[in-house]
C-alpha positions as CSV (number, residue, x, y, z in Angstrom):
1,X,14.0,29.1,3.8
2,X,16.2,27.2,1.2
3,X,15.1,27.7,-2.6
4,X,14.9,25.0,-5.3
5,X,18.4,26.3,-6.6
6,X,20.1,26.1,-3.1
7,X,19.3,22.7,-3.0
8,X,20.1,21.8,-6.6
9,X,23.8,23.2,-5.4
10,X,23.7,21.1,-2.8
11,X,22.4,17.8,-4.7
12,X,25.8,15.9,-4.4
13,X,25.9,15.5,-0.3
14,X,22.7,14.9,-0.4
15,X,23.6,11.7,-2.7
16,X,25.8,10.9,0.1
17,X,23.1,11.3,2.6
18,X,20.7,8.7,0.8
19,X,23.6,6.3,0.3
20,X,24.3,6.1,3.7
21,X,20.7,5.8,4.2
22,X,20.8,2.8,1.3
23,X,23.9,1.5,3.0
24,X,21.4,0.9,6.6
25,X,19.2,-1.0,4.6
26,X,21.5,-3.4,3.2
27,X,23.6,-3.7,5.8
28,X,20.4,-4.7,8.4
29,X,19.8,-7.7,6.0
30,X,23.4,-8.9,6.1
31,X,24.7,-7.9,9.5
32,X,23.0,-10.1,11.9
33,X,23.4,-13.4,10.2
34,X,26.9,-13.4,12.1
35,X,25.7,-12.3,15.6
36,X,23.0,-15.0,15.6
37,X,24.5,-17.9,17.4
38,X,25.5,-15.3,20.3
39,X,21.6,-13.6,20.0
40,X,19.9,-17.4,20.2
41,X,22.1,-18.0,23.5
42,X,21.0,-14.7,24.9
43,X,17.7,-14.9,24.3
44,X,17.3,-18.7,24.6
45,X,15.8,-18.8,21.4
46,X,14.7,-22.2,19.8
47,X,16.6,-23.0,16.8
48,X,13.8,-23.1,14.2
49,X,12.8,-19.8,15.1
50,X,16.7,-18.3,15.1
51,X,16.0,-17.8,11.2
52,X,13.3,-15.7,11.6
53,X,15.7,-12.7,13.3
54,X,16.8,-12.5,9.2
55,X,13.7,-13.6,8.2
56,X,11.5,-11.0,10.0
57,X,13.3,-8.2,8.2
58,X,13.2,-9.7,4.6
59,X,9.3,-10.4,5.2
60,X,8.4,-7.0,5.9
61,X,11.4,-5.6,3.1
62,X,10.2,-7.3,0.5
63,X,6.6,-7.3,1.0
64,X,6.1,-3.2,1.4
65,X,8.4,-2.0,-0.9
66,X,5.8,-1.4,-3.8
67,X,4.1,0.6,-1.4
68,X,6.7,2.6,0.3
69,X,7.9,3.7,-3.3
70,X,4.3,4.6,-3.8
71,X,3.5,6.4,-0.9
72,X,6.7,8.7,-1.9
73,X,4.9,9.6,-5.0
74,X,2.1,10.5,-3.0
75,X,2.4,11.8,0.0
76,X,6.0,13.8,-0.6
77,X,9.3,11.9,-0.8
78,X,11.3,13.7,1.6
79,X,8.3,13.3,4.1
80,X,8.1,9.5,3.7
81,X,12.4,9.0,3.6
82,X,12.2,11.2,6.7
83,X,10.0,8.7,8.1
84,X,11.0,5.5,7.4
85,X,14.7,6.8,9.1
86,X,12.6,7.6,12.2
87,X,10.8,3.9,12.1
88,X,14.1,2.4,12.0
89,X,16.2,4.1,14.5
90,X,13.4,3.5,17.0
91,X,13.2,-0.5,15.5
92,X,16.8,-0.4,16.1
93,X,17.0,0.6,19.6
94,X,13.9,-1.5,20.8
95,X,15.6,-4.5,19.0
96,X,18.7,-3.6,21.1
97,X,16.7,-4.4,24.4
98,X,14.3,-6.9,23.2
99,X,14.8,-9.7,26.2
100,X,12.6,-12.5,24.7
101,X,12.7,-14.1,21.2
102,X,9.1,-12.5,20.6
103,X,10.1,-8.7,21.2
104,X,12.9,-9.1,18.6
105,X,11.6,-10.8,16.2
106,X,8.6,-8.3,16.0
107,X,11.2,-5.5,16.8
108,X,13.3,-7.0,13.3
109,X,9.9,-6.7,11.3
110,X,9.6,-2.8,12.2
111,X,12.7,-2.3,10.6
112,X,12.0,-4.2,7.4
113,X,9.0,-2.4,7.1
114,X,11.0,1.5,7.7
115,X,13.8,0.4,5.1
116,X,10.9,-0.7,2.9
117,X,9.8,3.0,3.1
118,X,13.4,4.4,3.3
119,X,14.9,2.6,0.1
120,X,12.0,3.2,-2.9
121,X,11.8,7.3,-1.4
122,X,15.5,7.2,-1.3
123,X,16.3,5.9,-4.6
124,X,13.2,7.9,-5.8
125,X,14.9,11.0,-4.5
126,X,18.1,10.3,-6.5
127,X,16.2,10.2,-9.6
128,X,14.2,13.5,-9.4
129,X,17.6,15.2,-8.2
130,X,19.8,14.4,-10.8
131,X,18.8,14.8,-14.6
132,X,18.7,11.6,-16.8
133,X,21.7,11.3,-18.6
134,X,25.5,11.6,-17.4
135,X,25.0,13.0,-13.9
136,X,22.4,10.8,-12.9
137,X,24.3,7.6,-14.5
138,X,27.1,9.3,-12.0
139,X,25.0,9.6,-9.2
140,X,23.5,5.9,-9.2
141,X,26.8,4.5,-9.8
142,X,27.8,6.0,-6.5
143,X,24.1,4.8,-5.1
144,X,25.3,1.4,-6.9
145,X,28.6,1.4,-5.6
146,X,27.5,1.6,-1.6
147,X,24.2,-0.5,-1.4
148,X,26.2,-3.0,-3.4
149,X,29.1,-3.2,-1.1
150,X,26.6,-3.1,2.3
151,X,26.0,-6.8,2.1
152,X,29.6,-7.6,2.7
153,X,30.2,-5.0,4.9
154,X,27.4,-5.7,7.2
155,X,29.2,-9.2,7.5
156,X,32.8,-8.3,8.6
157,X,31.1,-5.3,11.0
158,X,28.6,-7.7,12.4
159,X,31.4,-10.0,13.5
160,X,33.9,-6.9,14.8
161,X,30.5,-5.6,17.2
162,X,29.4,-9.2,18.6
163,X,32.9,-9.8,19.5
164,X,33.8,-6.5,20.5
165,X,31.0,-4.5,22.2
166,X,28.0,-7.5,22.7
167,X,25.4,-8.4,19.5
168,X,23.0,-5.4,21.0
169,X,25.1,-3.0,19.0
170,X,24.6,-5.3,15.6
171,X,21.1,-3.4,16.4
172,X,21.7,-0.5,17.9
173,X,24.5,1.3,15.0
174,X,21.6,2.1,13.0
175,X,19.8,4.6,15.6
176,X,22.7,7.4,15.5
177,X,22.7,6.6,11.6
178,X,19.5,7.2,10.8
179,X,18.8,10.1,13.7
180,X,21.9,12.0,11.7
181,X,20.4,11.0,8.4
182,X,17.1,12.9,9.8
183,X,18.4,15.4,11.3
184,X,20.1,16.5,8.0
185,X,17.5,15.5,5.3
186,X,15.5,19.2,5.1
187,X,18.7,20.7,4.5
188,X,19.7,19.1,1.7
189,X,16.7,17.4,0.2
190,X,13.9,19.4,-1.7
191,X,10.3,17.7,-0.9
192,X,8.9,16.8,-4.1
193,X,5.8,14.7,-5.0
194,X,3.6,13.5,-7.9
195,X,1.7,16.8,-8.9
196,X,-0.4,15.8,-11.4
197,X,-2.4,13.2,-9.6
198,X,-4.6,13.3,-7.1
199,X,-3.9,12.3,-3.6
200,X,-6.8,9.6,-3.3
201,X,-4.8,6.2,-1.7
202,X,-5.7,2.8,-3.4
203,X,-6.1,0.8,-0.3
204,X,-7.5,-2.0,-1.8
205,X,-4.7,-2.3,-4.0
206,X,-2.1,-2.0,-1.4
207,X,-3.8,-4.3,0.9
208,X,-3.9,-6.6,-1.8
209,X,-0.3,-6.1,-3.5
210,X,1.1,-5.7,-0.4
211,X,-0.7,-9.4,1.1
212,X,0.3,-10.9,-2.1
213,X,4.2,-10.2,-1.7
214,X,4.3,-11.0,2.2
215,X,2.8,-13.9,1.6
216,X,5.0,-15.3,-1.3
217,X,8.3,-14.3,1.0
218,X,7.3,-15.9,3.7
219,X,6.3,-19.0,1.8
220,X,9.8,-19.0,0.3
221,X,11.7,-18.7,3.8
222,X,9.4,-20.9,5.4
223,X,9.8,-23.2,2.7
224,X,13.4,-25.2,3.9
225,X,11.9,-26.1,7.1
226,X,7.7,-26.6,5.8
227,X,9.4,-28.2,2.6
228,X,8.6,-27.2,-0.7
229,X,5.5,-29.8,-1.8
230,X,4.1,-29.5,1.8
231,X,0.4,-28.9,1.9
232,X,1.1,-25.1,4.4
233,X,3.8,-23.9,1.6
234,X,1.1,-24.9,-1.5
235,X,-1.3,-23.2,-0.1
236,X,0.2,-20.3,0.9
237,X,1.6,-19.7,-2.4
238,X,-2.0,-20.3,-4.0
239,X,-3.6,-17.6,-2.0
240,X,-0.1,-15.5,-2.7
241,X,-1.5,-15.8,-6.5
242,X,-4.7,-15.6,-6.0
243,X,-3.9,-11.7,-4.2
244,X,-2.0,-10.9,-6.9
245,X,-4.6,-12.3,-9.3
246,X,-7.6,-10.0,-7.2
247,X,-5.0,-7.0,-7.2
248,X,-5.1,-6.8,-11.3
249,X,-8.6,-6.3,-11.2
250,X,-8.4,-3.6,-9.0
251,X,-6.1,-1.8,-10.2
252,X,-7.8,-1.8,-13.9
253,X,-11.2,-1.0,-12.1
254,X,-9.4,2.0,-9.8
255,X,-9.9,5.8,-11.1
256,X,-6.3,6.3,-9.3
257,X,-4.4,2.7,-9.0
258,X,-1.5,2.0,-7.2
259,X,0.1,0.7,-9.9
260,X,-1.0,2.3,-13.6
261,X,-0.1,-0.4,-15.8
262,X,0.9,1.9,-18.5
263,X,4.2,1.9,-16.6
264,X,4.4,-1.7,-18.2
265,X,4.2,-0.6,-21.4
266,X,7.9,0.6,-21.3
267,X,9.6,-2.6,-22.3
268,X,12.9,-1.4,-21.3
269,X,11.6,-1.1,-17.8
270,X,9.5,-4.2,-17.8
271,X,12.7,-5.9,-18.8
272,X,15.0,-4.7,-16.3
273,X,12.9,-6.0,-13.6
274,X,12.9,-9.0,-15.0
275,X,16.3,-9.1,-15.4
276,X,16.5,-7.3,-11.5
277,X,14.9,-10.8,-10.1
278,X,17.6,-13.0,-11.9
279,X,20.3,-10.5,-10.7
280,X,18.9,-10.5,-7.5
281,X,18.5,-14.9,-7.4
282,X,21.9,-15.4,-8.5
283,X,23.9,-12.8,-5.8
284,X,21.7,-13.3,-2.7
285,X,22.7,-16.9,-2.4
286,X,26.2,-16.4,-3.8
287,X,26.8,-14.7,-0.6
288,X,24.9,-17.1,1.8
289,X,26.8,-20.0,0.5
290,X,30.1,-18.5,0.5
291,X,29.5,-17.7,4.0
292,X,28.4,-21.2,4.9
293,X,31.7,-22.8,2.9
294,X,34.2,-20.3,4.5
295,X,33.1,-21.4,8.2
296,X,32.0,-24.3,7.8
297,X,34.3,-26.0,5.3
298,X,37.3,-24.3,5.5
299,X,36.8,-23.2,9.5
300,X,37.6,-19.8,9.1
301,X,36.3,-17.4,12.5
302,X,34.0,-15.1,11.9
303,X,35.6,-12.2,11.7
304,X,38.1,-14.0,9.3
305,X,34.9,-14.8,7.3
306,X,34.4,-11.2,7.2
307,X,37.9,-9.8,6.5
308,X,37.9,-11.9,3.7
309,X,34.6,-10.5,2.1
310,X,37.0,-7.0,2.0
311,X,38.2,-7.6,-1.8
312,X,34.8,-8.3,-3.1
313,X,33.4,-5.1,-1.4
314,X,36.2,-2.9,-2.5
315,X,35.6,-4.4,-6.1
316,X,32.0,-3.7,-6.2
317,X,32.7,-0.4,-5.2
318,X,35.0,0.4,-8.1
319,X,33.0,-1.6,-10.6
320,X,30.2,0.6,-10.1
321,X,31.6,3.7,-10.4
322,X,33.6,2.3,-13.8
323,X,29.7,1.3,-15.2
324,X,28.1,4.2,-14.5
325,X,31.1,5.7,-16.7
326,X,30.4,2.8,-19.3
327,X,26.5,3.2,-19.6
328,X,27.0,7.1,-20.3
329,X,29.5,6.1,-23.4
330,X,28.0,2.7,-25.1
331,X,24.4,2.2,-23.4
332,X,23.1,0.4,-20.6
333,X,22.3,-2.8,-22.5
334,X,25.7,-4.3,-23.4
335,X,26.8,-3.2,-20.0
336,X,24.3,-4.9,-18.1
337,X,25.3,-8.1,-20.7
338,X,28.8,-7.9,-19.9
339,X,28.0,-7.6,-15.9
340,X,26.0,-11.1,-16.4
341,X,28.7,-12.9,-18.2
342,X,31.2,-11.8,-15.2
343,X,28.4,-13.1,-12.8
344,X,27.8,-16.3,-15.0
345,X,32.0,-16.3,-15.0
346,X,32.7,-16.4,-11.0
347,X,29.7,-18.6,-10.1
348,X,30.9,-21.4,-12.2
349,X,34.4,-20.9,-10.4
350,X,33.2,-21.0,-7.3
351,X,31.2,-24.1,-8.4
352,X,34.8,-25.6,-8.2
353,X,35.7,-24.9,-4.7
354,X,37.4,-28.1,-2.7
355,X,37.2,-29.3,0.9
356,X,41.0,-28.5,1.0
357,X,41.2,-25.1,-0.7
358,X,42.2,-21.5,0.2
359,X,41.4,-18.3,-0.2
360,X,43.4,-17.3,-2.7
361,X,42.4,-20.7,-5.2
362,X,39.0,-20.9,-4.2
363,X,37.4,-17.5,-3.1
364,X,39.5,-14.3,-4.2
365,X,39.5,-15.2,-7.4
366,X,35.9,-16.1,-8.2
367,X,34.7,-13.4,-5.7
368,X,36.4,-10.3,-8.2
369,X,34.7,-11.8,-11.3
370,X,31.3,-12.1,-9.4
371,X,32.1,-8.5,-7.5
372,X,32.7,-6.4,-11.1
373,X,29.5,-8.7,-12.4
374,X,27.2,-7.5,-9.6
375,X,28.7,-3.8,-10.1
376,X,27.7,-3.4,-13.4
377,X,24.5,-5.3,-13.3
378,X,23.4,-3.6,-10.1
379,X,24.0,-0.8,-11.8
380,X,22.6,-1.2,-15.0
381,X,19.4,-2.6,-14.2
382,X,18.6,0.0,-11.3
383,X,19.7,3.2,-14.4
384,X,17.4,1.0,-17.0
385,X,14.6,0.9,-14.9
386,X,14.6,4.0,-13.8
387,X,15.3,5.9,-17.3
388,X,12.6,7.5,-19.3
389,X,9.7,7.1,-16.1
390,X,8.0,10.6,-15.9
391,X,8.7,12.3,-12.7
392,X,5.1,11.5,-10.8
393,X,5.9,7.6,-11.1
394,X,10.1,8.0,-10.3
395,X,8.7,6.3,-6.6
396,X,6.9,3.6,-8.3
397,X,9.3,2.8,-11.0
398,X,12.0,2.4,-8.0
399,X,10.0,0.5,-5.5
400,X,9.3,-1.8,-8.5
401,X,13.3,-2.0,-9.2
402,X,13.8,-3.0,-5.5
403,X,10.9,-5.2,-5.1
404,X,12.4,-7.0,-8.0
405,X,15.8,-7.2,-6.7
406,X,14.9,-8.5,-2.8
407,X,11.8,-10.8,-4.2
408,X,14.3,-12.7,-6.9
409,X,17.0,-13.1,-4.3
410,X,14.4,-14.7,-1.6
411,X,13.1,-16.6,-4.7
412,X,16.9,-18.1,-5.7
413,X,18.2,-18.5,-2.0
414,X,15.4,-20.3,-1.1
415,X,15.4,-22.4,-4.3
416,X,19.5,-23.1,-4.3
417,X,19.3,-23.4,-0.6
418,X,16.6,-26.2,-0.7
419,X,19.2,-28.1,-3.6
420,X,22.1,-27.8,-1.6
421,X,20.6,-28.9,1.7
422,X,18.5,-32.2,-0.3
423,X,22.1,-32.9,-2.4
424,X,24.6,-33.0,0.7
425,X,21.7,-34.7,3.2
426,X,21.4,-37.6,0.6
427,X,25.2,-37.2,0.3
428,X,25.3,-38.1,4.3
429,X,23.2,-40.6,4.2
430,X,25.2,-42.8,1.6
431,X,28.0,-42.4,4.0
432,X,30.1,-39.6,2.6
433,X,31.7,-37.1,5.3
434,X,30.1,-34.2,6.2
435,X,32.8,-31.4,4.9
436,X,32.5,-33.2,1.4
437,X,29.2,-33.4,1.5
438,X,28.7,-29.7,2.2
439,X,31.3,-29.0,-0.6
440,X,29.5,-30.9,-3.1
441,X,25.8,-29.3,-1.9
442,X,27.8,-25.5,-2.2
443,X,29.1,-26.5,-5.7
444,X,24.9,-27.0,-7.3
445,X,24.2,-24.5,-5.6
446,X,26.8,-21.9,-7.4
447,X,25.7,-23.7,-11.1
448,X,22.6,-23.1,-10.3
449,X,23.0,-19.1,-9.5
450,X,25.2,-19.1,-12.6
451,X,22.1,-20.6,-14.7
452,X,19.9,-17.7,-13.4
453,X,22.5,-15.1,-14.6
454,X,23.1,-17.1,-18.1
455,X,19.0,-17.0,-18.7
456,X,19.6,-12.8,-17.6
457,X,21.8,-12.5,-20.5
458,X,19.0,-13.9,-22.6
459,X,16.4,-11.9,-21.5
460,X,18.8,-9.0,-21.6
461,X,19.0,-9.1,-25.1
462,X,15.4,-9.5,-26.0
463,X,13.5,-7.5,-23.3
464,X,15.7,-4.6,-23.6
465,X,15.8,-2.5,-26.5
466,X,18.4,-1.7,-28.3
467,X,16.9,2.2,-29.1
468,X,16.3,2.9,-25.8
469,X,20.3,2.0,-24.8
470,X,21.3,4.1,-27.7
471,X,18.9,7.3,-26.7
472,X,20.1,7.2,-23.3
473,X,24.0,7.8,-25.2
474,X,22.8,10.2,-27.1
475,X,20.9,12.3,-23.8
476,X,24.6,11.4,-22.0
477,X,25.9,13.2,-25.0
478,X,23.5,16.2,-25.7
479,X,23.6,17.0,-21.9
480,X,27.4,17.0,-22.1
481,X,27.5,19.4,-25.4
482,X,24.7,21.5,-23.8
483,X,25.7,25.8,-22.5
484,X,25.0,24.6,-19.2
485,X,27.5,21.7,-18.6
486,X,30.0,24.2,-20.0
């Protein structure tokens, strides 16, 4: 039987283990968008209901994350990670031979709901592993590094398998993944769990957080075809508030809530999450649109599309690894500024891109500013919300982190999408072309990501506080001083 200090020795591959767990999730969101003109021909889907093969997954992501990082708490971390990897690879494989538009979609909606469990136990994991200070900045820039770099990956790989080996194996790559990843977890992960609490579930409170959050995602998908002031979109939003309204009051009335509020009383954290949902509105559709423009502006295949997301990936990955470094020496607040402006920085370059530009002019460029932005925000925001949270709430301090991150980036792609779409429609209609059209539509919605990272700074530097940055130096420093680190 391995001991607690056989697996403390071993903590570093099992960093690796839950990245490449991580690095499943994100890459499931991403990796399909390119395979779906191929999957809609196979499976004669309708068009209106193509979208829902991506929107399936982010339904279920974003709406069961609070749980999943819950139940990790709960019911044993390792147990619930091990579990979710199981959930997907069979997803994976049933989505693989789903023969009508029905099977897949549902099949889609299994895996959102595994990675839902898989990311918050994962990230939760990494948290209880490594102390807070130095080694865990370290360890969640390497976290930071490959979820962060997933969403371009999943892009390039999801146009390299369609053309290669058939859009089944878009699906099926996760199933030997997340078989591996099981296989290997109870050798390298120690099961932990909240110890101090009892084990009684909240399901009213789930029910009721979990409703809440499904229902606001799918009012934001659904809202570009429904449209935004339609009567089914008003109302669903309405009884999303209204769940999250009849969720407080549980959770103050429960003897053992789902969420304990107290958790709110660290500003630092509240803030991050905050921050996390503009982070998360600005990036999402920075990588939609720069899709759309590179295809459908400047023609480029789709494998070229997805070559060309290689320097933003590689970038991301360096940039993390450089702020976990940074946050260790001067704090995770001017960091996480600094990461913003970048982000602010690339978006209003790529708000400049042209119906007759190139790569070089119009996308390398912009895409390394906005690549070291997301790097260090990413980063920064995941380390701040995480930092300080006693052990028996790591899950629920990381499913809130995520839940922040995938909620604000439905939120802004929804919201930019619905701007570009009404801009370069109207643009049509007065008789412009439809390349310009697009360009123009594309160029809002950049301003507007910027604007969500240029209110981040703001909040930034009032939610945050500055002693919390500055204790966080000073544990970076007392743990690298300490006999042990010797």
């Amino acid at each position: 039987m391995t001991t607690s200090a056989e697996y403390q020795e071993k903590r570093w591959y099992a960093l690796i283990l839950l990245a490449a767990a991580q690095f499943v999730v994100v890459l499931d969101a991403s990796i399909v968008n390119v395979a779906l003109p191929t999957i809609g021909k196979a499976l004669d889907f309708s068009q209106e209901n193509l979208s829902w093969v991506v929107n399936a997954y982010v339904l279920t992501f974003g709406g069961f994350l609070l749980l999943g990082g819950r139940m990790a708490d709960l019911l044993g971390r390792r147990r619930v990670f091990m579990g979710g990897l199981l959930l997907v690879a069979v997803a994976s494989l049933l989505a693989g031979f789903a023969a009508t538009e029905g099977q897949l979609i549902a099949a889609r909606a299994a895996q959102g709901l595994g990675a839902a469990i898989i990311s918050p136990a994962a990230l939760s994991i990494v948290t209880t592993t490594f102390k807070d200070g130095a080694e865990r900045n370290k360890a969640l820039g390497a976290w930071g590094a490959v979820a962060g770099a997933g969403g371009a990956a999943g892009v390039l790989l999801g146009g390299i398998l369609t053309d290669g080996l058939g859009w089944e194996w878009v699906l099926w790559v996760n199933v030997p993944v997340s078989l591996a990843a099981f296989a290997l977890a109870p050798r390298l992960i120690m099961e932990s769990r909240a110890t101090n609490e009892t084990r009684a579930f909240d399901v009213a409170g789930a029910v009721s957080v979990t409703a809440a959050l499904s229902l606001l995602v799918y009012a934001v998908v659904d809202a570009e075809s429904a449209g935004w002031g339609s009567a089914k979109t008003l109302s669903l939003i309405a009884l999303s508030l209204a769940l999250a309204a009849a969720f407080v009051v549980i959770e103050r009335r429960s003897r053992n809530p789902l969420v304990p509020f107290s958790i709110f009383r660290i500003r630092t954290l509240t803030g991050a999450n905050v921050v996390g949902i503009l982070v998360g509105a600005s990036l999402f559709s920075m990588f939609f649109f720069i899709s759309l423009y590179m295809q459908q502006v400047l023609g480029y295949s789709a494998i070229h599309a997805g070559l060309s997301y290689l320097p933003l990936a590689l970038t991301i990955m360096a940039s993390a690894g450089i702020a976990s470094g940074l946050v260790t020496k001067v704090g995770y607040k001017p960091v996480l500024v600094i990461g913003l402006a970048f982000i602010v920085a690339g978006l209003v370059w790529f708000s400049r891109i042209s119906v007759g530009g190139g790569f070089l002019e119009d996308i390398l460029g912009p895409s390394l500013l906005a690549a070291v932005g997301l790097g260090f925000s990413f980063v920064t925001t995941t380390i701040a919300a995480v930092s300080g949270v006693e052990e028996e709430e790591s899950g629920l301090a990381s499913g809130l982190i995520n839940t922040s991150q995938q909620v604000g980036g439905a939120l802004g792609l929804a919201i930019l999408s619905t701007i570009a779409t009404s801009h370069t429609e109207g643009l049509v209609e007065s008789g412009d072309g439809l390349k310009p059209a697009l360009t123009d539509g594309f160029q809002i919605a950049f301003l507007g990501g910027a604007g969500f990272a240029a209110v981040g700074i703001i909040l930034t530097l009032v939610l945050i506080k500055n002693s919390d940055s500055r204790a966080h130096v000073e544990l970076g420093n007392a743990e690298a001083s300490s006999p042990e680190s010797a």
